[in-house]
N, C-alpha and C positions, 0 to 999 in steps of 0.2 A: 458548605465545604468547597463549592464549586470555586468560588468568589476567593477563596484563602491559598486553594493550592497553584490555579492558574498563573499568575505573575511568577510564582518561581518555575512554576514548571518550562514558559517560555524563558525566562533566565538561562535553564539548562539548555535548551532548544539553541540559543546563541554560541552556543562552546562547539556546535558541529561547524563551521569553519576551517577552527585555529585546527592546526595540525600540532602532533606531539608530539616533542624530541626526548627520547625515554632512556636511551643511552648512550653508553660509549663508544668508540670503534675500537678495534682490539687492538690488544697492546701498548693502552696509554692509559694515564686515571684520568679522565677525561670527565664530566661532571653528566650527570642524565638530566634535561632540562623539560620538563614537564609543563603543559598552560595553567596556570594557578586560577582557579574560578574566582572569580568577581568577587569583591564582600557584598554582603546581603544590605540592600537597599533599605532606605529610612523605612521605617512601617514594616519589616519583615522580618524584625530579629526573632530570632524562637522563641524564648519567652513567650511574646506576643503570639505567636502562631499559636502555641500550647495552650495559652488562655484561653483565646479567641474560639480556637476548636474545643475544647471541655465545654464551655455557653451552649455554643451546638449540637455537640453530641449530646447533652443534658438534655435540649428541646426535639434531638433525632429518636432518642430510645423511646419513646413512647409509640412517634407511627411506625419504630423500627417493625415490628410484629404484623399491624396490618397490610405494611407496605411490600413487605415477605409472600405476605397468602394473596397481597392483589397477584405480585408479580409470578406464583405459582399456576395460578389460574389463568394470568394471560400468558404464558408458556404451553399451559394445557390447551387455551383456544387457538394460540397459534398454530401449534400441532391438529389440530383436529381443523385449522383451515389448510394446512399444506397437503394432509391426507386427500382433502376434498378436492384441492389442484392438484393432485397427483393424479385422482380418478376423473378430474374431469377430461384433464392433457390425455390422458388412455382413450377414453370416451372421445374423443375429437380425434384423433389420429384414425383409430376407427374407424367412425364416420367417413372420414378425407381418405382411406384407401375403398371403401364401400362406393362413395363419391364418384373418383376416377375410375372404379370400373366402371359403373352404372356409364358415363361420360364415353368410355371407350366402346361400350357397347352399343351406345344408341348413336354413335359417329358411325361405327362399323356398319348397324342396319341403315343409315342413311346410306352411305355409299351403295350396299349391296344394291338399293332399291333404285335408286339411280343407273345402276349401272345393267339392273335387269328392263329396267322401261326404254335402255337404250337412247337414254338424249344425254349428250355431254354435259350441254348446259344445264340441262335440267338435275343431272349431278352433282355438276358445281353449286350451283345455288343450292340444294338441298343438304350438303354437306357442310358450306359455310352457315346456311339457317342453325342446322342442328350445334355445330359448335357455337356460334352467336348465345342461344338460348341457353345452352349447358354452361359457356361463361355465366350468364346474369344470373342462373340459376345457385352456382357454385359461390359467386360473389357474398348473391344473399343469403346463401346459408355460413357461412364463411363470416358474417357480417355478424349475423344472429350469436356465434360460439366465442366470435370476440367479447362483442357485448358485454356475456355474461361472465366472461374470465376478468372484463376490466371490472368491474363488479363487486366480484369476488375479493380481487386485489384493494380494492376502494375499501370493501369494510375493513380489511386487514390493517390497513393504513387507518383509518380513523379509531381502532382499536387501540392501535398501538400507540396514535398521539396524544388518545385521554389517559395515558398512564405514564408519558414520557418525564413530564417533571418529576414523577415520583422519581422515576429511575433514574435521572440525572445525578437528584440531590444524593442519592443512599448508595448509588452504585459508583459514586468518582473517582476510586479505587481502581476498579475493574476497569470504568470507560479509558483510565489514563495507560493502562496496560496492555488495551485495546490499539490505545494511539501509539504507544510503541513498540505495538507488534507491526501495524500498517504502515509507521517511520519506516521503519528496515526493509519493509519487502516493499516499499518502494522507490526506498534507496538503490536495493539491486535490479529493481526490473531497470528503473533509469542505466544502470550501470551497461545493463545488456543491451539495451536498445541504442546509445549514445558509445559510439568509437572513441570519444571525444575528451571521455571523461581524464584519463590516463593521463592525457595530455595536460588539460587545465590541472589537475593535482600535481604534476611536477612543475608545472612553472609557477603555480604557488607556493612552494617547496623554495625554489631557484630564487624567490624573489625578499626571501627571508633568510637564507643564510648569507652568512660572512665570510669564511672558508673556502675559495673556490679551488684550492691548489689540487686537491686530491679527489670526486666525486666519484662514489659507485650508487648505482641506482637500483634496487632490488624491484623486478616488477615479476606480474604473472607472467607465464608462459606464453601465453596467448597477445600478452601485449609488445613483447620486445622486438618483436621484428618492425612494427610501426611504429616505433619510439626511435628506434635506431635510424630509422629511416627520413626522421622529421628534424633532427639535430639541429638541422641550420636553421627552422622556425623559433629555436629561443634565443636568436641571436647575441643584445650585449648580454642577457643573462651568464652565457657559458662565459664571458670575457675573461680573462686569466686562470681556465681554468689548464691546468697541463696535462691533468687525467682523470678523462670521462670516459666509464664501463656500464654497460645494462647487462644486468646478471638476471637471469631467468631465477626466481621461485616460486617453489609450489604453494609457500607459507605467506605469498601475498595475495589479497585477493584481485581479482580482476576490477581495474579500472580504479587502481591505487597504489602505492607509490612505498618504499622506505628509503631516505635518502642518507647514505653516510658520508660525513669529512672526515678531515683532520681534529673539528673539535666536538664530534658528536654523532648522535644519530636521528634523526628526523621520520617518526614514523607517522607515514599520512595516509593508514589504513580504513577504509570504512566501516569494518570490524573495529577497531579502536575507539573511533568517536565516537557508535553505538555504544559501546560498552561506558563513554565516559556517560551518556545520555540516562542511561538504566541505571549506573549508581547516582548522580546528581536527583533521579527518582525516589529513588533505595533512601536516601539521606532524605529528603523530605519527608518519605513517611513515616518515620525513624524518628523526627523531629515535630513531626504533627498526631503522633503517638497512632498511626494508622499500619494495620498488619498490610501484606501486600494482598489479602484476601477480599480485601477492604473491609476489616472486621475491627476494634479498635478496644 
């Protein structure tokens, strides 16, 4: 299934670019100009998809059942190895406050003792001895409790890799719904962490209309004062334009863009091109007779 739904799923993956002009500006019948997705490449008409996938599913329902109880059972051992890292992490913290008393006390009897025999130096040195030895000590225990947490993690990982293919093939469903949940969220973290973003979406915007007499630029709150303020960076873009506005909305998301003319309206939202990404998903599994549970 892996093999079948991949090429389109990247297909949809290419439509987060294009921006989409969805309608009019008021007051005119002005047409909503939409990006119309690609036709489906030699080798991927539905038909074929539908075939291709019933062969498969015909050869999947058989290990469908044991591949269920493998993956029941390694959910049960993963759980009963994170219990186990949960108590060991308690069990080490422990330890490491036990530790630095122990550490602080036998620092403290060094000095005392030092400072009762009355020799400086003889304090000094007695007090860098005691922390010396309490370091290597601390190290090598410290050494030991890694050890065995990497360990721990090692089997978890080889557990998990003798049953990965199973899960690959039977769960591609879920993994893809996986991937576009991790699209989005880090689409937004990019968005938070990058000033920048705001910017390059309107001058990708600027660089695709025709219309320049009239522009209002819908952005977040948060971005218009730094949009306003950078005007002269998209220089011949603005060229004939006689009116450009940046209007504050709350209905944009930050670090994106709606741009309106005279003949339309340009929405270059990141909420939008997610949403175009999840139906061009939606229609795939629709067309590959797959529920979105990955159940079919």
């Amino acid at each position: 299934m892996s093999k079948l739904l991949r090429p389109n799923v990247l297909r949809a993956v290419r439509l987060l670019p294009e921006a989409v002009r969805i309608g009019n500006a008021p007051g005119g019948d002005r047409e909503i100009h939409e990006t119309t997705p690609r036709e489906p490449e030699a080798g991927n008409h539905p038909v074929d998809l539908i075939s291709q996938l019933s062969e498969e599913l015909s050869l999947l329902k058989t290990r469908l059942e044991e591949s269920e109880r493998e993956n029941r059972d390694l959910a049960s051992r993963a759980s009963v190895f994170e219990e186990e890292l949960s108590r060991e992490r308690v069990r080490l913290e422990e330890e490491r406050g036990k530790m630095v008393s122990s550490l602080e006390a036998e620092a403290a009897a060094v000095r005392k003792k030092a400072v009762s025999e009355g020799f400086e130096e003889g304090r000094k040195a007695g007090y860098e001895q005691g922390i010396e030895n309490a370091r290597k000590d601390a190290a090598k225990e410290a050494e030991e409790k890694i050890r065995s947490a990497v360990f721990l993690l090692e089997s978890v990982h080889r557990s998990l890799g003798e049953h990965l293919d199973a899960l690959c093939s039977l769960q591609m469903p879920r993994l893809i719904r996986m991937w576009e949940f991790l699209l989005s969220s880090m689409l937004r973290k990019e968005v938070s962490l990058d000033g920048e973003t705001a910017v390059r979406m309107l001058r990708g915007v600027l660089e695709r209309i025709s219309d320049k007499e009239r522009v209002l630029v819908y952005l977040n709150p948060e971005d218009v004062d730094a949009l306003r303020g950078r005007k002269d960076e998209f220089g011949d873009l603005l060229r004939g334009v006689r009116h450009l506005e940046f209007i504050p909305d709350g209905n944009v998301d930050a670090g994106s863009c709606i741009v309106e003319t005279n003949l339309g309206i340009y929405d270059a939202r990141w909420r939008i091109q997610l949403e175009q990404v999840s139906g061009e998903i939606e229609r795939l599994f629709i067309e590959g007779g797959t529920g979105n549970d990955g159940s079919s």
